[in-house]
C-alpha positions, 0 to 999 in steps of 0.5 A, a space after each residue: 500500500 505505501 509502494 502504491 501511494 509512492 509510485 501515485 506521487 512520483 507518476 504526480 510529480 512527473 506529470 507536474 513536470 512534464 507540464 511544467 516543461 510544456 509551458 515553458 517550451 510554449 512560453 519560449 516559442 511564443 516569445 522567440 518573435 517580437 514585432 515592433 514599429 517606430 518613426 523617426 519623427 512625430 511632428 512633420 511639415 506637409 512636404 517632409 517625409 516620415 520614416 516608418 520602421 517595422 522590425 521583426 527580431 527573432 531567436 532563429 532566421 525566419 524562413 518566410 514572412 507574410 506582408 503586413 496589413 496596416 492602414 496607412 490610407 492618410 499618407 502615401 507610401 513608398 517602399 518598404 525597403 527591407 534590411 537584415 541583420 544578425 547580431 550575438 550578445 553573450 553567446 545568444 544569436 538574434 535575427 532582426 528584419 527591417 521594413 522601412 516605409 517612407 511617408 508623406 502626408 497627403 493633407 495637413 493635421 493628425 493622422 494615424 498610422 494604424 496597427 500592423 498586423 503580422 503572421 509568422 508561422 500561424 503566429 499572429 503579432 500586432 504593433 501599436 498605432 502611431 499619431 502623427 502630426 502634420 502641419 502647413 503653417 507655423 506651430 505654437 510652442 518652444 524656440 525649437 519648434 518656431 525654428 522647424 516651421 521657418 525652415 519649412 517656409 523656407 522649403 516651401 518659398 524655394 522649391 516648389 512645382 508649378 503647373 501651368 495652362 495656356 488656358 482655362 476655358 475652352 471648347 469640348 475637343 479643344 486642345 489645352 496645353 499643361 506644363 509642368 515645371 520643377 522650380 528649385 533653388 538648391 543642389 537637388 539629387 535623386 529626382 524622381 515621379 512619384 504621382 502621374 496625373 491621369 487626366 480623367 476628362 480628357 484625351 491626352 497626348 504627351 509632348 514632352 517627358 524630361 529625361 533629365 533636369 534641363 534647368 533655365 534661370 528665370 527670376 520670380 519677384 526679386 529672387 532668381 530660380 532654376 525652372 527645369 521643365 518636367 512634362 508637357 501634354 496636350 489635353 482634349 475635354 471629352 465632355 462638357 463642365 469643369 474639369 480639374 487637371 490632377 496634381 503631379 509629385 516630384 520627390 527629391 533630396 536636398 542639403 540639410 544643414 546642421 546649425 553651428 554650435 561656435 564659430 570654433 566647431 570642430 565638425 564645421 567642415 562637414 557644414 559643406 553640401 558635400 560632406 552634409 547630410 540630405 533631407 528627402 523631400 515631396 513636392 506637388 503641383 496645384 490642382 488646375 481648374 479648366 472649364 470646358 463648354 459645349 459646341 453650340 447646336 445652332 448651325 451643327 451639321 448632321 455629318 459633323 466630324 467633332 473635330 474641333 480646330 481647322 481642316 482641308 481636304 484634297 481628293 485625287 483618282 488615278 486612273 480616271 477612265 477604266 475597263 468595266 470591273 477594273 479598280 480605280 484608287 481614290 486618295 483623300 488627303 485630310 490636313 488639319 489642326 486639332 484631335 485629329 484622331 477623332 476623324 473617321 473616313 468618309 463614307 462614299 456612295 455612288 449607285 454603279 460603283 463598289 466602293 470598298 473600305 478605305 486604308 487609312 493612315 494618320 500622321 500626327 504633328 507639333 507645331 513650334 508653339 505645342 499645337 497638336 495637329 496632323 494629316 490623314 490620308 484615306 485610300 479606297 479602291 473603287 470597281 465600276 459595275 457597269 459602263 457608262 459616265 460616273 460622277 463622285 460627289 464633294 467629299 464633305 467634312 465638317 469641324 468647328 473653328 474655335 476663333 471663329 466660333 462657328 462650324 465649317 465645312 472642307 470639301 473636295 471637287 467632284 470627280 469624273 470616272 468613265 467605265 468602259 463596258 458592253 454587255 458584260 454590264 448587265 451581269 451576263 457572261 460571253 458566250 464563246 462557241 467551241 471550234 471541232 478542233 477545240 474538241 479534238 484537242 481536249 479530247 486529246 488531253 484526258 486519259 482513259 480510265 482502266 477499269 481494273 479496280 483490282 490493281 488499285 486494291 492492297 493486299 493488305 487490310 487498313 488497320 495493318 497498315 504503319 501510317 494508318 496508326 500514325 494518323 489515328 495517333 497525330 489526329 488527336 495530338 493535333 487537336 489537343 494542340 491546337 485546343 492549347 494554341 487557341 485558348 492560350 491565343 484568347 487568354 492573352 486577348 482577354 488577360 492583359 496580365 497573362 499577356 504583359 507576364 508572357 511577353 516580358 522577357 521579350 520585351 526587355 531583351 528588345 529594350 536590352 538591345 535599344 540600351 546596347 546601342 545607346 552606350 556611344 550616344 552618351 549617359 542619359 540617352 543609356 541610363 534612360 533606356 537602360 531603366 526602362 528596360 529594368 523597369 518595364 519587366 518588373 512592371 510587365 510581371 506585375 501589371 503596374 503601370 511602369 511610371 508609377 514603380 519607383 524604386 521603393 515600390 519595386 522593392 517592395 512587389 519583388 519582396 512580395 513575389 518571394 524574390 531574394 533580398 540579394 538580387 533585389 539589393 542588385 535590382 535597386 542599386 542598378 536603377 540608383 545608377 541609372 538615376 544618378 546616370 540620367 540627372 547627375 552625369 558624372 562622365 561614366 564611361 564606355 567601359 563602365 557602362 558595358 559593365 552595368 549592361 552586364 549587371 542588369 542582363 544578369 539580374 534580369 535573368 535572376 528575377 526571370 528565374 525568381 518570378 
């Protein structure tokens, strides 16, 4: 009995310490991951970014980590840009990972930075929210903070982007010309877009995108700036109203100087642009209100073109006078200023003549001072159906004159044509009687047909037969091929994504050889080509559109495709080369530049291999 009640402790005391060690196991896994998220600043000026950092610390390298979910809807975002590192302290090993977002608010006052949530390993891990103060105008307070909003008027009064349109009230489809210009007057680097204008409302045309800062000097009140012109487009309204051409955001960085404690400092000399640190900076245009009224419906032709501008219209046949049933080519020659794509051809009919659809061709131009205008040419084949004297009526093509305020009509002179035909107009085909010696000779050239049908039959039954087997087996692989061929043909229709996926390898070993031949026509021509090669696969894999995938964005859809941080590390630090290639030229050379065409033909094959 007491052996019994000893062996019921022990199995007791056992049982505690099995426990024991369980909680303690649990307790060890639960806390061998800690996620926290911190920033660099609280309190920001509209235009000053805020530097967000998530960073995942655990006791073992972690073999995968999903993408967190945090709200962060008030700002806009760039990144993260991802870091590791691997620290030992008292024979204890940490693994710790770095997610940092750069931020911008989009409007001044207290916005929060929500709560990120994480799960590793089914593990789920959540942070604190953060508040942060933005603000546009001086804040009250201490010395420090009056010191911080002056700085930020200072920012604010030397560099800023101006949008301009030439003007603000114009007809439906009447051309409006928006520039966009850097005004700046630092040292400015690493300037880049980060918000491209949709121009929801209207047909836009690009007449000119930088590829590198081209600044002139011009003075603005008392103070001289550098103005770079960074875009140019031609916009059309489609509709009548108000319209607001959306803001453009440029962000760069500029010198930050550190305040001198003495005039003995000793770290003075590191006060230097050269030496200094830099701050990074948003810049963004005003919204540009444009007022589009509606063509006027008095005086509107039936067949108006909608085109919104000038026009003349030549017309032209060759041969004039034809066989009945043979083609004459009628050419139209339409010249004209304004959206020139919204014409469509002219519809001929004339009762005797087939007149089949036109070819058409459309050639667009710029004048000096940026009006966008053009010349179609429209070629029909016209076959005369009987004989007799034809006549093509004037060709109309009806606009509206903006300066004039009142429509017009481009027409053509009337053309003559004469068919030559006899009988054969009524449709009915000659009757040619055949000669004896016609007969004889066919006769002549048709062989007998023996009637031995013995000779024509093999001695060996059908499904005896090699080639037999092969077309019952080549039947079914055929169709089963062309089945692949023709929904692959349809996916890429109806897919944009599966179609700019599959051709993403070619087109960047297209853009690759556009990049080859540009190393001997100097740095920006190369570095732009080059980064549009680099970019344009990254955003032909994950269906963005190119523009918007900055370098902090790139990084941030290949960590989330699963692509190792070396080869995205490569990735960045090619397209820094390029930036620094097409705004800050340093005279690489030809060599240089073969190597980094080496660089970026490898890493693409990489990210190939990784997504």
């Amino acid at each position: 009995m007491k052996g019994a009640c000893m062996l019921e402790g022990l199995g007791g005391s056992v049982m505690l310490v099995i426990v024991g060690l369980l909680s303690l196991s649990a307790t060890v896994q639960a806390a061998e991951v800690e996620v926290s998220a911190d920033v660099d600043r609280r309190r920001v000026a509209a235009n000053e970014a805020v530097k967000l950092t998530l960073t995942i610390t655990s006791e073992r390298q972690l073999v995968h980590v999903s993408a967190p979910q945090i709200n962060l809807g008030a700002f806009d975002v760039y990144g993260p840009a991802i870091s590791t590192r691997m620290e030992i302290v008292n024979r204890r090993t940490s693994f710790s990972r770095d997610l940092v977002y750069t931020l911008y608010a989009k409007r001044p006052g207290r916005h929060k930075i929500g709560a990120a949530t994480l799960t590793i390993e089914g593990n789920a891990y959540q942070t604190k929210s953060i508040d942060i103060d933005v603000s546009a105008q001086k804040r009250p307070g201490s010395k420090q903070s009056q010191n911080s909003t002056a700085a930020n008027d200072e920012l604010t009064d030397n560099l800023f982007l101006r949008s301009q349109v030439d003007r603000d009230t114009v007809y439906v489809n009447e051309q409006v010309t928006a520039s966009f210009d850097l005004c700046y007057r630092y040292n400015l680097r690493d300037v880049g877009f980060t918000e491209i204008p949709t121009f929801s409302g209207f047909w836009s045309h690009e007449l000119f995108v930088a590829q590198r800062l081209d600044p002139k000097v011009e003075t603005m009140g008392d103070r001289q700036f550098h103005v770079a012109p960074l875009r140019r487009m031609a916009l059309f309204p489609t509709r009548d109203g108000v319209h607001e051409i959306d803001v453009m955001a440029v962000t760069c960085a500029i010198p930050q100087r550190r305040q001198r404690r003495s005039a003995f400092d000793a770290l003075s000399l590191f006060d230097d642009p050269l030496f200094g640190r830099t701050q990074s900076v948003m810049v963004r245009s005003q919204l540009a209100p444009i007022f589009a009224r509606p063509l006027p419906l008095s005086g509107q032709p039936d067949n108006f073109s909608g085109l919104v501008g000038s026009l003349a219209i030549n017309a032209s046949a060759e041969p004039r006078q034809v066989a009945m049933g043979d083609p004459v080519t009628l050419r139209l020659q339409v010249v004209g200023t304004g959206n020139m794509q919204s014409l469509s051809a002219p519809v001929i009919n004339v009762p005797g003549l087939k007149v089949y659809d036109p070819k058409g061709d459309m050639q667009q131009t710029t004048s000096a001072n940026g009006r966008l205008g053009g010349e179609a040419t429209y070629e029909y084949i016209i076959i005369p159906e009987r004989g007799g004297v034809f006549e093509i009526p004037p060709v109309e093509i009806s606009y509206f004159d903006p300066e004039r305020h009142q429509y017009g009509v481009a027409a053509t002179r009337p053309i003559r044509l004469v068919s030559e035909g006899g009988v054969e107009a009524a449709g009915l085909a000659p009757v040619h009687d055949m000669t004896r010696s016609e007969i004889e000779e066919l006769g002549n050239d048709i062989r007998h047909i023996k009637p031995d049908v013995a000779a024509l039959h093999s001695p060996r039954s059908l499904y005896r037969q090699s080639w037999f087997w092969g077309i019952q087996l080549a039947l079914p692989i055929g169709y089963a091929a062309l089945l692949f061929a023709r929904r692959h043909q349809e996916r890429l229709r109806s897919d944009v994504a599966y179609a700019r996926r599959r051709g993403a390898s070619g087109a960047a070993e297209r853009r690759l050889r556009e990049a080859t031949a540009a190393i001997g026509e100097g740095e920006a021509l190369f570095f732009a080509t080059l980064q549009t090669a680099l970019v344009g696969f990254v955003a032909d894999q994950v269906n963005e559109p190119a523009p918007g995938l900055d370098r902090a964005r790139c990084q941030l859809v290949l960590a989330a495709r699963g692509v190792p941080d070396t080869t995205i590390r490569q990735f960045d630090g090619l397209l820094k080369i390029c930036e620094e290639g097409r705004f800050s030229p340093s005279e690489i050379g030809v060599t240089r530049r073969q190597q980094v065409l080496a660089d970026s033909e490898t890493v693409l094959d990489e990210l190939r291999d990784a997504t």
